[in-house]
C-alpha positions in Angstrom: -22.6 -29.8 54.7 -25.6 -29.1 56.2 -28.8 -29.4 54.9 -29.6 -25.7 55.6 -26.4 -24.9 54.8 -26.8 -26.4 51.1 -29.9 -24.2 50.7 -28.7 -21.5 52.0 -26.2 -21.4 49.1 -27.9 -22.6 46.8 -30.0 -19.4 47.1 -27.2 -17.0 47.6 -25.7 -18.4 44.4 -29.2 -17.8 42.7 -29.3 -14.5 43.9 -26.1 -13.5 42.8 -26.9 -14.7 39.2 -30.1 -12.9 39.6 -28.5 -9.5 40.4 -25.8 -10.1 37.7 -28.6 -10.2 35.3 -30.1 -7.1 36.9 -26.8 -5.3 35.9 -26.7 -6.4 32.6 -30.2 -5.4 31.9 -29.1 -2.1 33.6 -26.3 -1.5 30.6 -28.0 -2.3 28.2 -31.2 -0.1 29.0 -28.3 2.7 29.6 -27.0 2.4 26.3 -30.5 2.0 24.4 -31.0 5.6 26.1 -28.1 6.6 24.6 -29.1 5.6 21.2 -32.9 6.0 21.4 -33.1 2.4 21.0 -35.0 -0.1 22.5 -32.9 -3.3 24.6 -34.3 -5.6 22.4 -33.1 -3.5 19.1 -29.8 -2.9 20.6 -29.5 -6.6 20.8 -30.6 -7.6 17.3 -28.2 -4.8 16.3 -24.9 -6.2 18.1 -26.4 -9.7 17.0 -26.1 -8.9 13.2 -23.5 -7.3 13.3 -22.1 -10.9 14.4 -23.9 -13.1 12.4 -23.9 -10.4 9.3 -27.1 -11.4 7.7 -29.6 -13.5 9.6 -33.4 -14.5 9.2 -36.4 -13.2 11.4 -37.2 -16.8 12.1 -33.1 -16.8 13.4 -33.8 -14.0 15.3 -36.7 -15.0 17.1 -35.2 -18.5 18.0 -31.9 -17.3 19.3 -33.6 -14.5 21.2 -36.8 -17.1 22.5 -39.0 -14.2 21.2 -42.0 -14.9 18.9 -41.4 -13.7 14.9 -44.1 -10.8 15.3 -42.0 -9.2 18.4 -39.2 -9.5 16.3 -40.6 -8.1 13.1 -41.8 -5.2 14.7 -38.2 -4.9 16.2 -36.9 -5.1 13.2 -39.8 -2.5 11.5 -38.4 0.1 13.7 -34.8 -0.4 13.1 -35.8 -0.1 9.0 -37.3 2.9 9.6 -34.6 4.4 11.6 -32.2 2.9 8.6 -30.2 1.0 10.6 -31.0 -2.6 8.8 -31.9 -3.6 5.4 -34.2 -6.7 4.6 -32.3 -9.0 1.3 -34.6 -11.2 -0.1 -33.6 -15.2 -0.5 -32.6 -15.6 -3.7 -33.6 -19.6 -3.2 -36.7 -18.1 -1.5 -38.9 -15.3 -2.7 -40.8 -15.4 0.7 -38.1 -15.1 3.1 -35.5 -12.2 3.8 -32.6 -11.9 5.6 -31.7 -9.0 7.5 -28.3 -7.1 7.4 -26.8 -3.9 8.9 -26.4 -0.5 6.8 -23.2 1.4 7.7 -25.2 3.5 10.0 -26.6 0.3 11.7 -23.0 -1.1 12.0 -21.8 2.2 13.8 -24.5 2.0 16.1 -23.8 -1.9 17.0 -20.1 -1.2 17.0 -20.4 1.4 20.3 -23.5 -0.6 21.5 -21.5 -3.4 22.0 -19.0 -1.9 24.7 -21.9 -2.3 27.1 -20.6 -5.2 28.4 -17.7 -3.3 29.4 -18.0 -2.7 32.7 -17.6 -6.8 33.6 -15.1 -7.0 30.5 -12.9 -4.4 33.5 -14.0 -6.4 35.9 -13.4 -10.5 34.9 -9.8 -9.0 33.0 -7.6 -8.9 36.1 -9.2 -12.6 37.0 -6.2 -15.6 37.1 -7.1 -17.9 33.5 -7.6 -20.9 35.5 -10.4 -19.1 37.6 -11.9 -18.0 34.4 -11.9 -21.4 32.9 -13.7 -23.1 36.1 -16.1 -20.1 36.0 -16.9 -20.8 32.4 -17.3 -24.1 32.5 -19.4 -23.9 35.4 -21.8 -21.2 33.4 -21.5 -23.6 30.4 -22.8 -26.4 32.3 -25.8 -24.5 34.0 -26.8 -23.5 30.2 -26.5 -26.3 29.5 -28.9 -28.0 31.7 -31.6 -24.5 31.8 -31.9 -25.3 28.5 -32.5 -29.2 28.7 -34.7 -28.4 31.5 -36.5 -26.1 29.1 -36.8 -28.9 26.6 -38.4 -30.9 29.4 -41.2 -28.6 30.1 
């Protein structure tokens, strides 16, 4: 192949990642709309509801946020009574953070934002799928070693 050829897919296959991302931000913001939420809260919702009880410090590492963005995430969703801090019973200092009922609901029907690609990858032949996820395993993979890098 080609040098220009190479680049020239190289770019097309980093814009296509790039405007999969676009839609995925677009769903998300469309359901944090829905539930006067913010995308970030939504997340930390349909992430709790996963984990079941996690730490801010948790939070902010498997998010790459800082702990203050997070806290005052997490602030907001208290106040709107969707999570509850449990302190460490090894550790007075640190809390974890768990969904109320209310917060469950909200992550429960939150969580069908990905939906719309759910529909989409369904129909898909297994074998396709599993060379697609490898290959998005792989380039994780190596952002993330690159990231270590830096």
């Amino acid at each position: 192949m080609p040098h220009s050829e190479k680049q020239d897919i190289d770019t097309a296959i980093v814009s296509g990642l790039e405007a999969i991302g676009h839609a995925y931000r677009a769903l998300l913001w469309e359901q944090a709309r829905e539930h006067d939420l913010s995308p970030l809260q939504i997340q930390l919702l349909i992430h709790i509801r996963e984990a079941q009880s996690v730490k801010i410090s948790g939070l902010a590492r498997h998010f790459m946020l800082t702990k203050p963005t997070v806290s005052e995430a997490i602030r907001s969703l208290e106040r709107k009574h969707m999570i509850g801090r449990h302190k460490d019973p090894d550790d007075a200092r640190s809390h974890s953070v768990r969904l109320t009922e209310w917060g469950a609901d909200i992550a429960h029907i939150a969580s069908f934002y990905t939906e719309p690609v759910r529909r989409i990858i369904a129909p898909v032949a297994l074998a396709e799928k599993e060379i697609l996820l490898k290959n998005i395993r792989g380039l994780l993979r190596r952002l993330e070693q690159e990231g270590a890098e830096d």
